[in-house]
N, C-alpha and C positions, 0 to 999 in steps of 0.2 A: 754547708756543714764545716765546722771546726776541724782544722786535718790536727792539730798537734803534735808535728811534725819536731816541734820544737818546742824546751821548755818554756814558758811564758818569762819576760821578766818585768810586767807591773806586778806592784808590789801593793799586799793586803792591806785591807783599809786597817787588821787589827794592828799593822805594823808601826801604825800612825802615834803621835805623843796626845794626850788630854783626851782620851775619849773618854767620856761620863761613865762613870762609877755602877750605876745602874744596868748601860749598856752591854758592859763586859761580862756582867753577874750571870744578866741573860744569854750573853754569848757562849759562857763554860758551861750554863746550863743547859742550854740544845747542842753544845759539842759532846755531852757527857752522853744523851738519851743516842745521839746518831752511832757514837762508840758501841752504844749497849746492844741496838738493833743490829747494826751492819758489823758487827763483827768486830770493831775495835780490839774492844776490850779483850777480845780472848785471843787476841794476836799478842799482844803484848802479853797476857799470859803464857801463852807457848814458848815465849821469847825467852823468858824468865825459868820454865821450867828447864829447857836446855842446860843451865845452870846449875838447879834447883837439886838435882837426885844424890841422894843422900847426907845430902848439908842440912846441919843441925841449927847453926845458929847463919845469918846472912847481913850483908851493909849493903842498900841499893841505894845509889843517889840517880833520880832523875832528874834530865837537862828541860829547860824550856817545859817545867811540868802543866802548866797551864792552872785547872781547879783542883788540881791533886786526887784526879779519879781512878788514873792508870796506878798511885801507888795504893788507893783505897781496895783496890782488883786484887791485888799484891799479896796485901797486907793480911786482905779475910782469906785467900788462898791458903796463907802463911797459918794462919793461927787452926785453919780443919786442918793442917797437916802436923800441929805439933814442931813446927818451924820458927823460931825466934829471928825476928826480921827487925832489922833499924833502917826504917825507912826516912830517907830524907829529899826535899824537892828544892831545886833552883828557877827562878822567877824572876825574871826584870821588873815586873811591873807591879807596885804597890797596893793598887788594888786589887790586881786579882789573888795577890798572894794573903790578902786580908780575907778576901773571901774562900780560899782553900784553910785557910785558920780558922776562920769558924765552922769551916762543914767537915775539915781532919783535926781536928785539936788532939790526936795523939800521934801524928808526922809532921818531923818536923820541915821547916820551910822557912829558905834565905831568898832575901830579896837582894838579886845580883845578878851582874853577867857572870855566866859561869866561867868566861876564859878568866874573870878574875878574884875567884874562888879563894881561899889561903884554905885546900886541904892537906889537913896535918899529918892525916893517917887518910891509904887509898880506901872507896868505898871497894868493894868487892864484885861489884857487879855496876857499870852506868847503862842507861838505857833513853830512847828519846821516844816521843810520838809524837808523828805531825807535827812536827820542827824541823825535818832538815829541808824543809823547801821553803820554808824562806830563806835560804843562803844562797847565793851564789855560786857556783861550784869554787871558786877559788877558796873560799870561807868555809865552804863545806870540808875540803880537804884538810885543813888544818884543823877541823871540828874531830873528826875522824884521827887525826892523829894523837888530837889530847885525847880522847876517852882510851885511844890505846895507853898513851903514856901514864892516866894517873888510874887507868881501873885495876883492879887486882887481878878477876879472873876473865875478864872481857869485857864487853859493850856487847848489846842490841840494838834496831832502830826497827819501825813499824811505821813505815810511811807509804802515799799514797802512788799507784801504778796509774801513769799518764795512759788516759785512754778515752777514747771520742764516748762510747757506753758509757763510763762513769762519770766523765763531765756532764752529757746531758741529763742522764738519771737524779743525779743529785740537783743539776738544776732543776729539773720538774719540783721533786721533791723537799727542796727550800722554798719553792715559791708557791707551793700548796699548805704547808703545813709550819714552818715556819714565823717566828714576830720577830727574829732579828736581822734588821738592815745589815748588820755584820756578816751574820751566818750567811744568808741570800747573795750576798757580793762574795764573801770569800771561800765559801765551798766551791764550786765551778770552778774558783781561779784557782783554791790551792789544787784542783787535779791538774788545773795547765800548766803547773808548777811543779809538778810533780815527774815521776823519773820513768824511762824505761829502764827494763834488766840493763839489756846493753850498755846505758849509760853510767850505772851502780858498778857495773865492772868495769869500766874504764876508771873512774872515781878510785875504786879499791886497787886497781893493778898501779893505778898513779901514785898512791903513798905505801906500795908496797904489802900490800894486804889481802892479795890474791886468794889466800887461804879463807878468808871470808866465806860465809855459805849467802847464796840469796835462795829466798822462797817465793814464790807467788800464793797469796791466801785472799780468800773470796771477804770483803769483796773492794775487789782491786788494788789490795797492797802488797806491798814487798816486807817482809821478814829479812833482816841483816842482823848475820850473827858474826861476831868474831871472839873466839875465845884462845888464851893464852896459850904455847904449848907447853910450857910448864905445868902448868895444871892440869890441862885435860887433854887424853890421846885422840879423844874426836867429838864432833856435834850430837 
């Protein structure tokens, strides 16, 4: 058995250049249904509502959005509550960000690395999912320290809790239900890539960020909040 004792450092097949156009379409699209069943999605809603109470109108930019599902969660959140939201997504990669164009054609979405972004004006809120474990922790921390420097009211993160349960689980259940060779390889890996608490706080006490909240949320991620204290006197 997998001990995981340690974060994994091979790297996702998704992180590769030229994968077929096709491929990825189907990758966002069983990234989005696994979001919906296990909980994703509503983690990253929780994350957002921390935010959320009693703000009228909102500017969220997400990093590394992937098919723009987490802002699509967001966005119909936004509009039952009467909430005017300008959702925007950041994307490296050209196709996938073609394909979050045509299934959000009302958020917007730049194809860029985000560390080189020209934002004019701070979003109000950044947030990531299932992005910070493709970093490295050296890369992670300077990740962590731009969303501090360019968000208004804070940053969240919803990513995955390293753990022998959820690697094998997800393995079983890519390799039953699953059609993408992407999905099947990189779920499994991104849990061995993924974090303990312990190591989220070292991460946060590292670039000064102590005040950070972490959560554990079923199933098997971590919630990372950090908000400004200018703004807000608590989570």
């Amino acid at each position: 058995m997998l001990r995981l004792t340690h974060r994994s450092n091979l790297k996702e097949l998704l992180d590769a250049e030229n994968i077929p156009a096709d491929d990825l379409v189907l990758n966002m699209q069983e990234l989005d249904t696994i979001n919906a069943y296990l909980g994703g999605h509503q983690i990253t809603l929780a994350g957002f509502k921390k935010f959320a109470d009693k703000k009228k109108s909102i500017r969220i930019l997400e990093i590394g959005c992937g098919g723009g599902d987490n802002l699509r969660v967001i966005q119909t959140y936004c509009r039952k509550k009467g909430i005017e939201v300008h959702c925007t997504g950041v994307e490296l990669n050209p196709h996938i960000v073609a394909y979050a164009r045509i299934n959000h054609p009302d958020i917007h979405f730049i194809i860029s690395d985000y560390r080189k972004m020209n934002l004019t004006t701070k979003p109000d809120i950044i947030f990531s999912s299932l992005f910070c474990h493709h970093f490295e922790d050296h890369d992670l921390k300077e990740q962590l320290q731009w969303m501090r420097l360019n968000s208004g009211w804070g940053f969240f993160i919803n990513d995955l809790h390293r753990h022998f349960l959820a690697y094998y689980s997800i393995q079983i259940l890519t390799r039953l239900f699953s059609k993408s060779y992407l999905v099947k390889n990189d779920a499994p890996l991104s849990v061995a890539r993924g974090f303990k608490k312990s190591e989220w706080q070292e991460l946060l006490n590292e670039v000064r960020m102590n005040e950070a909240r972490i959560a554990w949320r079923w199933a098997f991620r971590h919630l990372i909040i950090y908000q400004h204290k200018k703004e807000f006197d608590e989570i």
